[in-house]
Residue frames as a rotation matrix with the C-alpha (Angstrom) as fourth column:
UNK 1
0.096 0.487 -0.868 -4.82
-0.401 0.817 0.414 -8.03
0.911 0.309 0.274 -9.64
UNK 2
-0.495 -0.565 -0.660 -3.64
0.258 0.630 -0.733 -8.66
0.830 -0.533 -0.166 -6.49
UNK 3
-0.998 -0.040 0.045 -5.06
-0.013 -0.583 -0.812 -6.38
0.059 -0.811 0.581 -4.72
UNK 4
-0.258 0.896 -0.361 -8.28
-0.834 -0.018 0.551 -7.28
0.487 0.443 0.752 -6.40
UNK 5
-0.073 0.018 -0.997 -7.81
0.205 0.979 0.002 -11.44
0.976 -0.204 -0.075 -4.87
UNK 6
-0.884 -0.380 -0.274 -6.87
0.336 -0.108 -0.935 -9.89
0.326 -0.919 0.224 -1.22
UNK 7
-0.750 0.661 0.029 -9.80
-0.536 -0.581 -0.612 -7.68
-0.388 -0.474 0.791 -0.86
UNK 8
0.038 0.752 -0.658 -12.02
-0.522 0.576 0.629 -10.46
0.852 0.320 0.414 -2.00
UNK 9
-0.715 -0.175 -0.677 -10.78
0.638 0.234 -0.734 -12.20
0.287 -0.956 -0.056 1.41
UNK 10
-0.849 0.503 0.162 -12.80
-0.407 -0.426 -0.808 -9.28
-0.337 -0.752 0.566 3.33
UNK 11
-0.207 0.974 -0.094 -16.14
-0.968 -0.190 0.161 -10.40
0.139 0.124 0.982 1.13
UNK 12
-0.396 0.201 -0.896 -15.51
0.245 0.963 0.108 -14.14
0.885 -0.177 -0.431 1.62
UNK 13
-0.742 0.285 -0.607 -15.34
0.659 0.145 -0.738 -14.00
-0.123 -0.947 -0.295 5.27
UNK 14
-0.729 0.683 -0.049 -18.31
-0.676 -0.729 -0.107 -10.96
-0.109 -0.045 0.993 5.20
UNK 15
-0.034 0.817 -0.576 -21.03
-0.931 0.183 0.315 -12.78
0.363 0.547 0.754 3.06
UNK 16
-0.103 0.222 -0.970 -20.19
0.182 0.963 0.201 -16.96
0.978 -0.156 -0.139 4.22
UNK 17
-0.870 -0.379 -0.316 -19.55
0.258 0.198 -0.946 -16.03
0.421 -0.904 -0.074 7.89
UNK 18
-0.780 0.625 0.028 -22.51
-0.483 -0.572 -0.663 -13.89
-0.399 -0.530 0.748 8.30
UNK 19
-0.304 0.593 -0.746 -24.85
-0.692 0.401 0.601 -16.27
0.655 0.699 0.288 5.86
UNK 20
-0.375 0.115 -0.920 -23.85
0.471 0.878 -0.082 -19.67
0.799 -0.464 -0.383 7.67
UNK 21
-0.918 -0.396 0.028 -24.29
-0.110 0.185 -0.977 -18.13
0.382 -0.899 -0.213 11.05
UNK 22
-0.117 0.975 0.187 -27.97
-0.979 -0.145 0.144 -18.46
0.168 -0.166 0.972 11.65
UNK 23
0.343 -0.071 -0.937 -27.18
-0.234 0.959 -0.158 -22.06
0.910 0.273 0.313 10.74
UNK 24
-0.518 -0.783 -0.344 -24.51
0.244 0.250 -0.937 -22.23
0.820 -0.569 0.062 13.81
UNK 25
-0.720 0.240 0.651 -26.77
-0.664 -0.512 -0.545 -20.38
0.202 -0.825 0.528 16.41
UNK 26
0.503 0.860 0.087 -30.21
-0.855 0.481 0.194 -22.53
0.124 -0.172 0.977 15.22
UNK 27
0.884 0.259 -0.389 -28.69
-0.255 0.965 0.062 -25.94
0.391 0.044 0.919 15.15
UNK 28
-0.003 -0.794 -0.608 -24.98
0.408 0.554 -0.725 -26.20
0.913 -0.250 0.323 16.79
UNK 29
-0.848 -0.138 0.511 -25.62
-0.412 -0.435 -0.801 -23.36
0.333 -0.890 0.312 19.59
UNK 30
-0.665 0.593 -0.453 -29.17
0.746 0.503 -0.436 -24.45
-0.031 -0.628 -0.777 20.06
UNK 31
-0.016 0.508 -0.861 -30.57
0.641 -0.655 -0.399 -20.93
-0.767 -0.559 -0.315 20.28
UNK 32
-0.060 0.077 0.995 -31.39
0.944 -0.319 0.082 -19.16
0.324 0.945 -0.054 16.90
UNK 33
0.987 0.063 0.150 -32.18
0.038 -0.985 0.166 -15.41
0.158 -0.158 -0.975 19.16
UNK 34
0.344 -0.727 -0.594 -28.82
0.483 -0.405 0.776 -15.66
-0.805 -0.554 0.211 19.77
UNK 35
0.001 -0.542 0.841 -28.31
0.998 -0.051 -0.034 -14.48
0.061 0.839 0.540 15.94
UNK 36
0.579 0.176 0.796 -29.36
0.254 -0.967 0.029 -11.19
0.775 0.185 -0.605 16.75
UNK 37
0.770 -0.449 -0.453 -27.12
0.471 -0.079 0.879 -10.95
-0.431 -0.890 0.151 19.52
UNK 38
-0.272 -0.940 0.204 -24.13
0.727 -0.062 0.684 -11.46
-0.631 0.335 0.700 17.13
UNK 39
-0.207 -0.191 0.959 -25.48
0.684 -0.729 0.003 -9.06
0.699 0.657 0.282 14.38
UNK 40
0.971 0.232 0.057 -26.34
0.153 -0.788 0.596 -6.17
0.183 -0.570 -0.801 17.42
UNK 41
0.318 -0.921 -0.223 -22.44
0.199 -0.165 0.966 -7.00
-0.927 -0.352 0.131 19.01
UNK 42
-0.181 -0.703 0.688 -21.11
0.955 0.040 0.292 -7.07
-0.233 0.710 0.665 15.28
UNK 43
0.359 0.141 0.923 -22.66
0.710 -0.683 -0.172 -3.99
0.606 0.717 -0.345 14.00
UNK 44
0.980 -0.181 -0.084 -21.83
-0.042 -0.597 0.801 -1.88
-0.195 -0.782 -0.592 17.66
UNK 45
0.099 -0.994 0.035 -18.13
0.320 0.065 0.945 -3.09
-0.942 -0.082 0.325 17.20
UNK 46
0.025 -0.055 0.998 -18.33
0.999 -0.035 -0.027 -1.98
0.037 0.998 0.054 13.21
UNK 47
0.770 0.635 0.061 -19.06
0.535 -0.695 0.481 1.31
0.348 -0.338 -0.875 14.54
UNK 48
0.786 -0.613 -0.079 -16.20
-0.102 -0.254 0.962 1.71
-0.610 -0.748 -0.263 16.75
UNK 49
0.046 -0.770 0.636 -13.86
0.743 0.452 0.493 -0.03
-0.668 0.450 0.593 14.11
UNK 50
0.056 -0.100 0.993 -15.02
0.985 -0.155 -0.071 2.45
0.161 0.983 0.090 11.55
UNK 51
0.981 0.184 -0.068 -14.19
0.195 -0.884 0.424 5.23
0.018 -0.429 -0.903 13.70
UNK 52
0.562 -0.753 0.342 -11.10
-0.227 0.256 0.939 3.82
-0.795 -0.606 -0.027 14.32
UNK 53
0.137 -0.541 0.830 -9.76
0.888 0.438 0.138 3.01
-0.438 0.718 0.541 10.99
UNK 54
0.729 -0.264 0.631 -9.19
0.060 -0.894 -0.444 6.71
0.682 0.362 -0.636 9.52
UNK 55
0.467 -0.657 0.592 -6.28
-0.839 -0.119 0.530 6.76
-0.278 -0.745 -0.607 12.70
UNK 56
0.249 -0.705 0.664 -4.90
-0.212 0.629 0.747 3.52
-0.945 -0.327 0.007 12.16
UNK 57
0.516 -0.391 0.762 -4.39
0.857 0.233 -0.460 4.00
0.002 0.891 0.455 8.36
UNK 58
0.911 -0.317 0.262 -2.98
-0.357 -0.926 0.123 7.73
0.204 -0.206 -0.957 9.24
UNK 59
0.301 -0.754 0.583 -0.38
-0.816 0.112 0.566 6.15
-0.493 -0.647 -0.582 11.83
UNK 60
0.015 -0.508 0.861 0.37
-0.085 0.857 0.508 2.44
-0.996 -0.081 -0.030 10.00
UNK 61
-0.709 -0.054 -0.703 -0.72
-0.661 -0.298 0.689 3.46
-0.247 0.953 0.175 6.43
UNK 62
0.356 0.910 0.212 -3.96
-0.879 0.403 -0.255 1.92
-0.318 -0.095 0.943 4.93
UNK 63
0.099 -0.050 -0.994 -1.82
-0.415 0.906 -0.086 -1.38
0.904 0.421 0.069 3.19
UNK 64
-0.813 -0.474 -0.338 -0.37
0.089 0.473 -0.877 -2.15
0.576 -0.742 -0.342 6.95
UNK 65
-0.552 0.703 0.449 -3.98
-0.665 -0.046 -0.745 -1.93
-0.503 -0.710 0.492 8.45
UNK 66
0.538 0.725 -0.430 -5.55
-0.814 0.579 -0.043 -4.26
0.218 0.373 0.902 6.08
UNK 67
-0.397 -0.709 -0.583 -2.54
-0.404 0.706 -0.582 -6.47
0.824 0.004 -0.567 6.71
UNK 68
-0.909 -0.231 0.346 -2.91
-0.389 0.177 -0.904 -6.31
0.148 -0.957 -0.250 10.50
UNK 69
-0.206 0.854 0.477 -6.38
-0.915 0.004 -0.403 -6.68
-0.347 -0.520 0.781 10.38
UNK 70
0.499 -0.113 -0.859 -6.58
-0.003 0.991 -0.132 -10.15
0.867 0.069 0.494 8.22
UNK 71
-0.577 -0.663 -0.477 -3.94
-0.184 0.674 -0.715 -11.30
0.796 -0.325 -0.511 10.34
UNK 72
-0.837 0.243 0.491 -5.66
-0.522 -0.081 -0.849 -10.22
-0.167 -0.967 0.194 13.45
UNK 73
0.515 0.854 0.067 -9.39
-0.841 0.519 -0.153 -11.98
-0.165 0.023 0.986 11.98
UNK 74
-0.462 -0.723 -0.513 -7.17
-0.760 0.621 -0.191 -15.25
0.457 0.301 -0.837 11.74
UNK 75
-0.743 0.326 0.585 -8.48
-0.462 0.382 -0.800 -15.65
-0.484 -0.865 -0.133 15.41
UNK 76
0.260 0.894 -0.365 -11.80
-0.936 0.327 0.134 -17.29
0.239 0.307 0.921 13.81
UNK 77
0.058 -0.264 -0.963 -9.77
-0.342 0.901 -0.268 -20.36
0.938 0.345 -0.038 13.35
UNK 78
-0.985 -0.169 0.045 -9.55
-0.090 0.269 -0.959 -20.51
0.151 -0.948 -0.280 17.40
UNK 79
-0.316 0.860 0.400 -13.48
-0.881 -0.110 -0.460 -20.38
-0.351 -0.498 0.793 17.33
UNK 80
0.265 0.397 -0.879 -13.40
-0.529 0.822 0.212 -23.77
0.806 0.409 0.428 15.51
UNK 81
-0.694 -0.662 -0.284 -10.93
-0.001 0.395 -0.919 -25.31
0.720 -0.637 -0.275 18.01
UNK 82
-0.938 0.328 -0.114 -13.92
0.186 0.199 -0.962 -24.44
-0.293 -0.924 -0.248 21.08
UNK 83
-0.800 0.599 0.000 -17.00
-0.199 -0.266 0.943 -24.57
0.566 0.755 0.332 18.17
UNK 84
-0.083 0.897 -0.434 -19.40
0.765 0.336 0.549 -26.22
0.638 -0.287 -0.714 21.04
UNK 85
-0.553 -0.295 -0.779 -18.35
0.729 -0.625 -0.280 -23.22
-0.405 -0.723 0.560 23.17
UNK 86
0.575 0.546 0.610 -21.30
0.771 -0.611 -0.180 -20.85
0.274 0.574 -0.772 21.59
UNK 87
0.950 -0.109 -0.294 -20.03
0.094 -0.795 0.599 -17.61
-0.299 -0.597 -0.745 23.61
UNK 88
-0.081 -0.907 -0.413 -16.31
-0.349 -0.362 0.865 -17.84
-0.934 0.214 -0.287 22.80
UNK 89
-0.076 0.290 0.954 -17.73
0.996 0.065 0.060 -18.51
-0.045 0.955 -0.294 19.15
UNK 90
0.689 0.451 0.566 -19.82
0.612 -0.781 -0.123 -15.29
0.387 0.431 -0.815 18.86
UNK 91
0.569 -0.667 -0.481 -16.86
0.284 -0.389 0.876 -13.79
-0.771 -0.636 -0.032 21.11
UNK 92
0.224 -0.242 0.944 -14.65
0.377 0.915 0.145 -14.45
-0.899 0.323 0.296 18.12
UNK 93
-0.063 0.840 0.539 -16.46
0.969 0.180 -0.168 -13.65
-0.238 0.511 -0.826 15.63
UNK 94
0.757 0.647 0.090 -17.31
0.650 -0.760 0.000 -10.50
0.068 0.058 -0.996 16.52
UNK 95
0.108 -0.915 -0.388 -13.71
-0.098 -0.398 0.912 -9.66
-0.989 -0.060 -0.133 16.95
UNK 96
-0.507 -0.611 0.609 -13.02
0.766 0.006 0.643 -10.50
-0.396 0.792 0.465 13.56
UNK 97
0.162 0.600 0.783 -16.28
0.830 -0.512 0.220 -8.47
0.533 0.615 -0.581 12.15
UNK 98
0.659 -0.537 -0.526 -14.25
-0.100 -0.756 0.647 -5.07
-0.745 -0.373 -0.552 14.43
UNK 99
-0.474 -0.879 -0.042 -11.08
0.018 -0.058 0.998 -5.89
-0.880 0.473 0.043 12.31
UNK 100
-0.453 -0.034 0.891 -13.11
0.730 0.560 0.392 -6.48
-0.512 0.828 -0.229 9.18
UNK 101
0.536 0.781 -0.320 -15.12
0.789 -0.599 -0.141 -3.59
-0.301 -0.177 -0.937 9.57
UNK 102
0.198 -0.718 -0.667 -11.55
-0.036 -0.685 0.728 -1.25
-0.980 -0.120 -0.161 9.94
UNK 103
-0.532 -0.845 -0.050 -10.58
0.227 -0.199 0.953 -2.28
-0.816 0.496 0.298 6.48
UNK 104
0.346 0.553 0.758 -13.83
0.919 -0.038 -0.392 -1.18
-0.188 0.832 -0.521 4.87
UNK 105
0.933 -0.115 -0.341 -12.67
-0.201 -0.952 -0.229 3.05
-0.298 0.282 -0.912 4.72
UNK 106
-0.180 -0.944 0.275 -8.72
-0.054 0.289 0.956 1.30
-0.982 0.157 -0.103 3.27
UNK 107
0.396 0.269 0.878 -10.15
0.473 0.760 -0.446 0.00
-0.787 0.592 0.174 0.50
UNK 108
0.889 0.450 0.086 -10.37
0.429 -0.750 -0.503 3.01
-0.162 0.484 -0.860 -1.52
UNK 109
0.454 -0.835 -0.311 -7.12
-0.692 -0.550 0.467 4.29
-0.561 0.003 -0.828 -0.68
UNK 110
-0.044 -0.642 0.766 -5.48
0.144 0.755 0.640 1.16
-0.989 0.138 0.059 -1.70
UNK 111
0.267 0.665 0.697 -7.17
0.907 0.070 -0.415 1.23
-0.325 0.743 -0.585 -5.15
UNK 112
0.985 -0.003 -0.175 -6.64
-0.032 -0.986 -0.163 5.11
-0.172 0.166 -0.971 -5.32
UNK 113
0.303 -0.952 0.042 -2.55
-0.769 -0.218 0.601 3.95
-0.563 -0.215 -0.798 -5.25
UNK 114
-0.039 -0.254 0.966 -2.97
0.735 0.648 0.200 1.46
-0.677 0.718 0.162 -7.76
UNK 115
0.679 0.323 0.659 -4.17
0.702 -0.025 -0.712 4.34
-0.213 0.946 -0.243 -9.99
UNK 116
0.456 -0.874 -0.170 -0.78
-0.770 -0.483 0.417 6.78
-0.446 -0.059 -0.893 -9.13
UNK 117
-0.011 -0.961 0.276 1.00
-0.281 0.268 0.922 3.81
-0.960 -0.068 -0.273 -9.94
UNK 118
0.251 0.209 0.945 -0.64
0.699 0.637 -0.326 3.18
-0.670 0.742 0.014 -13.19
UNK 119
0.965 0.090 -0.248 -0.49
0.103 -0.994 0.038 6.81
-0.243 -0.062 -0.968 -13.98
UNK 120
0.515 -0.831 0.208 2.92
-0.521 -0.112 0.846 6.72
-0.680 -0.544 -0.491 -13.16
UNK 121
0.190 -0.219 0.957 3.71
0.063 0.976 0.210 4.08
-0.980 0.021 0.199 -15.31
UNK 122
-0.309 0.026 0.951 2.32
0.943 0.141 0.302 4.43
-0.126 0.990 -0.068 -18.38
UNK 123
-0.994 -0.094 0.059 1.39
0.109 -0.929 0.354 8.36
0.021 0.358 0.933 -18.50
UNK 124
-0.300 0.953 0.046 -2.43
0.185 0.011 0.983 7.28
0.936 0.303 -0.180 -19.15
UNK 125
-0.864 0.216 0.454 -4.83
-0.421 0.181 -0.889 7.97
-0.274 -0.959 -0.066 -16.01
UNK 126
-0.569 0.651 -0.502 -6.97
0.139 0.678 0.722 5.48
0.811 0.341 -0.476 -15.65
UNK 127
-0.948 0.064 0.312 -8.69
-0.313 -0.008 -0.950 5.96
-0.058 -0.998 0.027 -12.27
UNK 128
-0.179 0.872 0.456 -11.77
-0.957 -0.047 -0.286 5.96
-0.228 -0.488 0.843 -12.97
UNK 129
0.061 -0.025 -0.998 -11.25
-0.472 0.880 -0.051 2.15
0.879 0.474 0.042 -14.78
UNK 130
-0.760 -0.594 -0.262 -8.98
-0.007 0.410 -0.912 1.21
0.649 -0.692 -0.316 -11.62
UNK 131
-0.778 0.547 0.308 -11.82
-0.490 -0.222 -0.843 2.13
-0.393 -0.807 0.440 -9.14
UNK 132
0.032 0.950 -0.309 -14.12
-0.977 0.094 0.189 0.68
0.209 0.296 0.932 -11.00
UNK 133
-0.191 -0.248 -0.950 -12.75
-0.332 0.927 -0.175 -2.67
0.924 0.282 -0.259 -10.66
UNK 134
-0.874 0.040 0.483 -13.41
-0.477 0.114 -0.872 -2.56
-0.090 -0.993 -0.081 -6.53
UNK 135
0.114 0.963 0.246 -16.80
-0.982 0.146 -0.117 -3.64
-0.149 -0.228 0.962 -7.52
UNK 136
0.341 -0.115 -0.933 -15.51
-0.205 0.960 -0.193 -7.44
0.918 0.257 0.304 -8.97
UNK 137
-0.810 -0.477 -0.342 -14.46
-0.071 0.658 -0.750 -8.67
0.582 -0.583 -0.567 -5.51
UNK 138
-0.441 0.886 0.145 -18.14
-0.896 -0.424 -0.134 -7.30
-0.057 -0.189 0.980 -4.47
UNK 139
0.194 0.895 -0.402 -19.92
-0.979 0.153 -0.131 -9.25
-0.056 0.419 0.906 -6.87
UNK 140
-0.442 -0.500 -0.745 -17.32
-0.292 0.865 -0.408 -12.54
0.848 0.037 -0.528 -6.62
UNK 141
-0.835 -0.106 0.540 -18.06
-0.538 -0.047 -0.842 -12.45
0.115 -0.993 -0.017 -2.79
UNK 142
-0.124 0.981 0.151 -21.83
-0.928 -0.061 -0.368 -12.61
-0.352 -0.186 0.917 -3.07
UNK 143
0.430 0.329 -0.840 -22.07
-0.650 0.759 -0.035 -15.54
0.626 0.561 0.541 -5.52
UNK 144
-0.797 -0.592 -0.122 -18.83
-0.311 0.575 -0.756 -17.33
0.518 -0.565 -0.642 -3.14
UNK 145
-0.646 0.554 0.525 -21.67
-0.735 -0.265 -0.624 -16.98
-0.207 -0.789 0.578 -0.28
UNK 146
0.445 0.894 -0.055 -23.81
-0.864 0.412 -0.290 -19.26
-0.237 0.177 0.955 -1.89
UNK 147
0.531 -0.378 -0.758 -21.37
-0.447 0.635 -0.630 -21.78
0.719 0.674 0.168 -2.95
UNK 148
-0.734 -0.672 -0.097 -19.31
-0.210 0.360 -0.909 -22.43
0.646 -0.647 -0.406 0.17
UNK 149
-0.497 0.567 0.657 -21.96
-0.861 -0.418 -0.290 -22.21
0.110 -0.710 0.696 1.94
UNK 150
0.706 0.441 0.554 -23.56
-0.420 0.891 -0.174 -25.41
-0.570 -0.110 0.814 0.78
UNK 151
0.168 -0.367 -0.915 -20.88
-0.112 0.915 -0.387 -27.15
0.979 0.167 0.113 -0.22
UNK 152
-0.666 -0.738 0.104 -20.36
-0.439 0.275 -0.855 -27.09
0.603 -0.616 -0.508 3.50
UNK 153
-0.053 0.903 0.426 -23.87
-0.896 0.145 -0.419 -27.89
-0.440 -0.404 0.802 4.39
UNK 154
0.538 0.250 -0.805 -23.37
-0.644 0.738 -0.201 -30.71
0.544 0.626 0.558 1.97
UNK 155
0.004 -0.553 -0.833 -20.47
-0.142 0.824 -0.548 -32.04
0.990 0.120 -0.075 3.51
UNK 156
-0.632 0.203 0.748 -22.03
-0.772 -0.256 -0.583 -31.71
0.073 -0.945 0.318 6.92
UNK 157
-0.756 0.612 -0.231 -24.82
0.354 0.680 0.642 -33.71
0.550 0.404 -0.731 5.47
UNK 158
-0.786 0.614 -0.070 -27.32
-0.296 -0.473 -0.830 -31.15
-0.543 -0.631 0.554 6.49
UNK 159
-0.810 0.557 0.186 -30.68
0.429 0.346 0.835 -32.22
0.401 0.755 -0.519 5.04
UNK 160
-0.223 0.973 -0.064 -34.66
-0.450 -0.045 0.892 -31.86
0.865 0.228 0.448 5.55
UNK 161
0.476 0.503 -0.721 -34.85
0.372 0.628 0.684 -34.64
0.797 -0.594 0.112 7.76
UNK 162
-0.773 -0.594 -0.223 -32.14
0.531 -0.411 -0.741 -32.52
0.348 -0.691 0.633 10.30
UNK 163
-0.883 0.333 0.331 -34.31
-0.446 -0.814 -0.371 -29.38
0.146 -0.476 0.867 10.39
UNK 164
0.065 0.914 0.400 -37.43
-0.650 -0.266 0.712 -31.29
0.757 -0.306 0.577 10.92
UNK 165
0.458 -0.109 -0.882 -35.93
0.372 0.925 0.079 -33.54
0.808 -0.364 0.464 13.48
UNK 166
0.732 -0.433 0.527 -33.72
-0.613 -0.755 0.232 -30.66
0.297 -0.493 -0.818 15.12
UNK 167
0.851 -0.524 0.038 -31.20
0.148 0.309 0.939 -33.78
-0.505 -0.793 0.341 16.02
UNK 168
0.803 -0.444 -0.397 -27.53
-0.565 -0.778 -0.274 -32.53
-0.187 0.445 -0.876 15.27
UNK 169
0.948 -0.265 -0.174 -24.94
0.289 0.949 0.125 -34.71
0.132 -0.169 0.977 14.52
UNK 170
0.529 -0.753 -0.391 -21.14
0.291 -0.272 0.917 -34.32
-0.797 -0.599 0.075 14.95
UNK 171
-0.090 -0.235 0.968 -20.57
0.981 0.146 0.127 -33.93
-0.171 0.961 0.218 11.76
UNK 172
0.113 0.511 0.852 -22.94
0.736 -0.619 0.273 -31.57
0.667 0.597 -0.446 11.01
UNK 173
0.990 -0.068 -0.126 -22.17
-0.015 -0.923 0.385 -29.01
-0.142 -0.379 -0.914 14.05
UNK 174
0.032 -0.957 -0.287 -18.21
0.542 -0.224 0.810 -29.52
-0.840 -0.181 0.512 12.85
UNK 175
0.011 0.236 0.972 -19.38
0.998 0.057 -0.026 -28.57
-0.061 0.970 -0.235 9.24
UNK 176
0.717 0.697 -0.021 -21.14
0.692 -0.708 0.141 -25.84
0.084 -0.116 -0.990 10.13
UNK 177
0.785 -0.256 -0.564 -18.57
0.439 -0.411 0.799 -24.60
-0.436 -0.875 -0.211 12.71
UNK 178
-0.172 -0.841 0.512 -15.78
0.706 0.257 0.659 -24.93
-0.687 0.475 0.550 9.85
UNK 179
-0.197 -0.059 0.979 -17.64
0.694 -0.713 0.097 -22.43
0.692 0.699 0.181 7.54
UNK 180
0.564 0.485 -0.669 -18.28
0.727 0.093 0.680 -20.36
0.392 -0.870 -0.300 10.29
UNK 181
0.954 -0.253 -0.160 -15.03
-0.074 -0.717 0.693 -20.08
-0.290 -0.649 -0.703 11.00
UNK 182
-0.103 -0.859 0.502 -11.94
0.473 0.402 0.784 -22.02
-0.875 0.318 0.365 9.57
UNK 183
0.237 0.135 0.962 -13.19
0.970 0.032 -0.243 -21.35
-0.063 0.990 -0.123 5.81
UNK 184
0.912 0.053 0.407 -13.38
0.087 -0.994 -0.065 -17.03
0.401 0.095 -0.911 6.38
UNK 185
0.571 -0.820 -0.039 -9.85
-0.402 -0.321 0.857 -17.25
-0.716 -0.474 -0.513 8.33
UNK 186
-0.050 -0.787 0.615 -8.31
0.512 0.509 0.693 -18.84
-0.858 0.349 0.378 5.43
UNK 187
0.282 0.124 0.952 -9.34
0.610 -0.788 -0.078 -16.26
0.740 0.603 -0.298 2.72
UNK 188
0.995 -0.079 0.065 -8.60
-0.092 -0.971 0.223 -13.73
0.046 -0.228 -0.973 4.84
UNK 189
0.445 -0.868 0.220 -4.86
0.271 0.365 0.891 -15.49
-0.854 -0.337 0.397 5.71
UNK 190
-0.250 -0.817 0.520 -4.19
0.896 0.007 0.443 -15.77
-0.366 0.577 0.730 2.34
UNK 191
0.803 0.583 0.126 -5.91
0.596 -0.789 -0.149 -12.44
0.013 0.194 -0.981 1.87
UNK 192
0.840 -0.501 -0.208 -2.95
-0.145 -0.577 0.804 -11.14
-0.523 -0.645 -0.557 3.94
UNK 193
-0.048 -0.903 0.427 0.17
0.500 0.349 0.793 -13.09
-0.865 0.252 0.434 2.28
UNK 194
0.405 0.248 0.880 -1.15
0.913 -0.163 -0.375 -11.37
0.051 0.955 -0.293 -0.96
UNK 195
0.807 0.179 0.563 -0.69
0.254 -0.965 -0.058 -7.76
0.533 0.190 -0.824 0.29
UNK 196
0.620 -0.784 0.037 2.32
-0.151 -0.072 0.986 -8.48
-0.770 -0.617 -0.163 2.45
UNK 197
-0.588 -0.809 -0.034 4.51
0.078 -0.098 0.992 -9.92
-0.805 0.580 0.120 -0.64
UNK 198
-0.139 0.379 0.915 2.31
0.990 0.077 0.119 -8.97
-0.026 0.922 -0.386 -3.60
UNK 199
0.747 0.624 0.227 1.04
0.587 -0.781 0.214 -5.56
0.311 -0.027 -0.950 -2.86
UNK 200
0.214 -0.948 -0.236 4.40
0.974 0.227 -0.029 -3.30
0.081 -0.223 0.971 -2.69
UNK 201
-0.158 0.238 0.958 3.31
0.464 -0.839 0.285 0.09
0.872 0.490 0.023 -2.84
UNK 202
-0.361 -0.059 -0.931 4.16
0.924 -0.158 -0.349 1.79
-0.126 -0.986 0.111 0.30
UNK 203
0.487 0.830 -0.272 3.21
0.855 -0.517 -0.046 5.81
-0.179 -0.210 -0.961 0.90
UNK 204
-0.200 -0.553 -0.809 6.60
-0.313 -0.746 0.588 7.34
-0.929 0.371 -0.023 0.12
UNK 205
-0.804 -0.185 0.565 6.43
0.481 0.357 0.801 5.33
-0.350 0.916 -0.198 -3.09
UNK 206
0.525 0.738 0.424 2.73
0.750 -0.636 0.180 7.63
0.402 0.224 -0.888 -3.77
UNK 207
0.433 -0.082 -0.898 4.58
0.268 -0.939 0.215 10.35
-0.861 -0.334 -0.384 -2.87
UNK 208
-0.493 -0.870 -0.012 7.32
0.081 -0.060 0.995 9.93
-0.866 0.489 0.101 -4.89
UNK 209
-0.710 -0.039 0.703 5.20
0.615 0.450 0.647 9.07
-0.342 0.892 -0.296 -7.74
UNK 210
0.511 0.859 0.036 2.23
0.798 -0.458 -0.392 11.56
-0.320 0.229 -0.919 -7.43
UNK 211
0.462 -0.515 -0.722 5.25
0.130 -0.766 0.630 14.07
-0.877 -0.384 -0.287 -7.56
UNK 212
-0.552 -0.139 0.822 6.28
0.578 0.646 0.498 12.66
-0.601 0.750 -0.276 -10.45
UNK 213
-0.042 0.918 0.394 3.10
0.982 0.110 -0.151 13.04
-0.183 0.380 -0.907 -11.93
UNK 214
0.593 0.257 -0.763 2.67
0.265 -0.957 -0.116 16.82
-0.760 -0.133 -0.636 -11.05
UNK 215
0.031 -0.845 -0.534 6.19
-0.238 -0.525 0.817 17.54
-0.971 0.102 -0.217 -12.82
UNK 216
-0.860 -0.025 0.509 5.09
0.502 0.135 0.854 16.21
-0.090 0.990 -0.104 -15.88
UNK 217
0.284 0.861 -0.422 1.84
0.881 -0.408 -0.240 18.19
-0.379 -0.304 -0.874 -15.67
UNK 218
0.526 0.016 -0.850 3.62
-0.105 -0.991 -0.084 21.19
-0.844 0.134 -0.520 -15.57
UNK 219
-0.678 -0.494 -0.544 6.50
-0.334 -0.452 0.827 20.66
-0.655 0.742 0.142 -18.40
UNK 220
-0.143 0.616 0.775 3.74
0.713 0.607 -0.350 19.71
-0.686 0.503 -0.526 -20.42
């Protein structure tokens, strides 16, 4: 269950950050082509990240790379702090969607060591239940996306008369800026505190236990 709440953190920040931002480029940066900028830099750095994550779950184990990486997409919360700053926005950003990217080839494993430990537990193997359940932080994410989204457009007081006026108020480019950024660094934060003291299952402990497992197998 835990591990089910954490990895919902990666689809918050995914689905609101990448939703709202069109919002943040057309009406707080000023310049809507910059959205393709940020999805070209995000998807080039996704690339690299997902090269890169099959090594850094090897060398730190896949729970201590999703850790590092929430912590490390924290940084968003510095792209509110300089939100009129477009460039060290999408700068940001695009650092977190590199870290967010790394913990998409974890998932699995994580999940795959809930079902040793269930296994383990109770004798039953459930795996294919246990895996199945990756798909509810999926489908939570998507719906989140719509909901945070405008409630922060609400409390921005984004309206009609904005987009056919184009005039922005302060409000409404902190709103924005806040889902943007502040809202996806705090689901990921607590994303992290979940799997740091909830999520105890280290890699000797799947040794130990897959061993385990075998040795009843055989005196069967």
């Amino acid at each position: 269950l835990g591990l089910i709440v954490a990895d919902l953190a990666k689809y918050v920040y995914m689905f609101v950050a990448n939703g709202i931002a069109v919002y943040y480029f057309t009406y707080v940066a000023g310049n809507a082509g910059l959205t393709a900028t940020f999805i070209l830099i995000s998807n080039l750095l996704g690339v690299a990240a997902s090269y890169l994550s099959k090594k850094a779950a090897g060398k730190f184990s896949a729970r201590n790379t999703v850790i590092i990486a929430y912590l490390s997409m924290v940084v968003l919360v510095l792209g509110f702090l300089f939100y009129n700053s477009t460039w060290v926005v999408l700068i940001m950003v695009s650092i977190a969607q590199f870290f967010c990217t790394m913990t998409n080839a974890c998932g699995p494993a994580l999940y795959a060591d809930c079902a040793i430990y269930s296994e383990y537990k109770t004798g039953t193997n459930a795996t294919g239940m246990i895996m199945g359940l990756s798909n509810i932080p999926l489908k939570i994410g998507v719906v989140s996306r719509g909901i945070l989204i405008n409630a922060c457009l609400a409390m921005a007081g984004f309206s009609l008369a904005v987009v056919q006026s184009n005039e922005v108020t302060e409000k409404l480019a902190r709103g924005i800026s806040m889902g943007f950024t502040v809202i996806p660094a705090i689901a990921v934060g607590i994303g992290a505190l979940i799997l740091i003291f909830g999520y105890k299952l280290s890699s000797k402990d799947i040794e130990g236990y897959s061993a385990e497992i075998e040795k009843r197998k055989q005196n069967r």
